[in-house]
C-alpha positions in Angstrom: 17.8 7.4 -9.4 17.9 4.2 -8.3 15.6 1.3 -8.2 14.4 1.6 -4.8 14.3 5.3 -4.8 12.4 4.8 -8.1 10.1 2.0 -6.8 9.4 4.9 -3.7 8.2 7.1 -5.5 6.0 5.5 -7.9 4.3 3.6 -4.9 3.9 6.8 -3.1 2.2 8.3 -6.5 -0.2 5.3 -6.2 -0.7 5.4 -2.5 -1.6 9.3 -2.8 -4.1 8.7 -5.9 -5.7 5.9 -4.0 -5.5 7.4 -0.8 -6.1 11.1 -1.3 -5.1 13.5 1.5 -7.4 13.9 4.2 -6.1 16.5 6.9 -9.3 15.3 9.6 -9.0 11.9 10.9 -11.8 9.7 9.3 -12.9 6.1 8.8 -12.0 3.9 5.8 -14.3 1.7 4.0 -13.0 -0.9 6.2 -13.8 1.0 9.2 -10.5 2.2 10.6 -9.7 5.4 11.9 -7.3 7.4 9.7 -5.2 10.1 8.8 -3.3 11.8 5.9 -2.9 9.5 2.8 -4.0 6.7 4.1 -2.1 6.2 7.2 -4.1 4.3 10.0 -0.3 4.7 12.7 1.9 7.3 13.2 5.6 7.1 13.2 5.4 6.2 16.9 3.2 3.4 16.3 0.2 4.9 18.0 -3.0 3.9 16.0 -5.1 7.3 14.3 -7.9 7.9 16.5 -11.0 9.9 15.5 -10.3 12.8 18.1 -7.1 13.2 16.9 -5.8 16.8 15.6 -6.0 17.5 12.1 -3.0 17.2 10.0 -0.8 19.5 7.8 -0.4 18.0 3.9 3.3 18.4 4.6 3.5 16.2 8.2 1.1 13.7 5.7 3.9 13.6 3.1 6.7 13.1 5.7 4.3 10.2 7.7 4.0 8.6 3.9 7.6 9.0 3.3 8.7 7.5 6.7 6.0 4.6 6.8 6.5 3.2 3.3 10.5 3.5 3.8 10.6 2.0 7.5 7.5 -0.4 7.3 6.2 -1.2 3.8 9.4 -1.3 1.3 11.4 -3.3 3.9 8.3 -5.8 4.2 8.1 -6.7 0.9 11.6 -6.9 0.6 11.6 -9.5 3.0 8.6 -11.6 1.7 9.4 -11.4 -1.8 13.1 -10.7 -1.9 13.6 -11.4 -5.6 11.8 -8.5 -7.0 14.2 -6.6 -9.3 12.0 -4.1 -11.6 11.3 -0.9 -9.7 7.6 -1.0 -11.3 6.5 -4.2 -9.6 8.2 -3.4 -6.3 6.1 -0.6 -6.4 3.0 -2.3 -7.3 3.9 -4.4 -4.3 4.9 -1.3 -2.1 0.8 -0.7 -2.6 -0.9 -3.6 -2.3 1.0 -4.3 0.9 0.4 -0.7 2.3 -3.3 -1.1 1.8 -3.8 -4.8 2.6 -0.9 -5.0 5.6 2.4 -7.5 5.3 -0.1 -10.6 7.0 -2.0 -10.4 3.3 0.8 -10.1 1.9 2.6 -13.2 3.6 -0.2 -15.4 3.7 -1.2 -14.9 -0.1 -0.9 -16.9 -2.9 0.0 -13.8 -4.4 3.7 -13.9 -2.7 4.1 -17.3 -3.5 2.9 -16.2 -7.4 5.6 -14.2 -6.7 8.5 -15.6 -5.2 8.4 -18.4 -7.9 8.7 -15.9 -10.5 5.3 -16.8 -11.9 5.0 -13.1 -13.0 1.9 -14.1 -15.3 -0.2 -15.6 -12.3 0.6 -12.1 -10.4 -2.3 -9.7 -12.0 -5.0 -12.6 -11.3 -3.9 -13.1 -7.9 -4.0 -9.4 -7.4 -7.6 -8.8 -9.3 -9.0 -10.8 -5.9 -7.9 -8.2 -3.5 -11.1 -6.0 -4.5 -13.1 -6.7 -1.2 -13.8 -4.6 2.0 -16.4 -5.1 4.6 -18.1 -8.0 2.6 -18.4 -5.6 -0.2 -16.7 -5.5 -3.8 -15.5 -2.1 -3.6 -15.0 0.3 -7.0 -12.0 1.9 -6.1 -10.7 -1.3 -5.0 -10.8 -2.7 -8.3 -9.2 0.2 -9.8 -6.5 0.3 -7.5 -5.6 -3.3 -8.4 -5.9 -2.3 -12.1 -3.1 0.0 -11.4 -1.1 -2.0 -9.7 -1.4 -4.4 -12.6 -0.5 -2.3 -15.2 2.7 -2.2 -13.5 3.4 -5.9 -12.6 
């Protein structure tokens, strides 16, 4: 396996734990419409909408699949291009499919990380633990994660 492929799948592992499947769409803590593990588009870009059809857990696989190959791991690749540990590309892979690539690119986290400052990384991350003006639990444990792998 390689070090993307194995950067994939451990992001995937975290985005499903975080995420959990939901088949109905819904609205996140933050107030967005969504779908599946997580996903707030589909493939074609549309955005989730609460009339929207339920989904299968396999068509939530293969949207989780596609979006974190086509939109988050070529992302982070771009605004933090010297990653080279499969672990903390996958860390990133999360963060950046939860937050978006704008918190990523505005953060003092990818500048943390782009100067190899690998130490400053889990504070910057710990910060990421609000959502609607509130300090959310599984926020915090999510970063935790992520951490443990940075």
């Amino acid at each position: 396996m390689s070090n993307e492929e194995l950067a994939l799948a451990v992001a995937m592992g975290l985005i499903r734990r975080f995420e959990g499947f939901r088949s109905r769409p819904y609205l996140c803590p933050a107030g967005v419409p969504t779908i599946g593990y997580g996903q707030t588009r589909y493939l074609d870009g549309r955005r989730v909408r609460l009339s929207d059809p339920p989904i299968s857990q396999a068509a939530a696989e293969r949207l989780l699949l596609l979006t974190v190959q086509r939109t988050y791991l070529p992302a982070v690749q771009r605004l933090c291009p010297g990653i080279d540990h499969p672990e903390r590309l996958a860390a990133i892979i999360d963060f950046t499919f939860n937050l978006g690539s704008g918190a990523l690119q505005a953060s003092t986290l990818r500048r943390r990380i782009n100067a190899g400052r690998w130490d400053d990384v889990p504070a910057e991350l710990r910060k990421w633990v609000w959502a609607a003006g509130k300090r959310l639990r599984g926020l915090v444990l999510r970063r935790e994660a992520e951490v443990a792998l940075v």
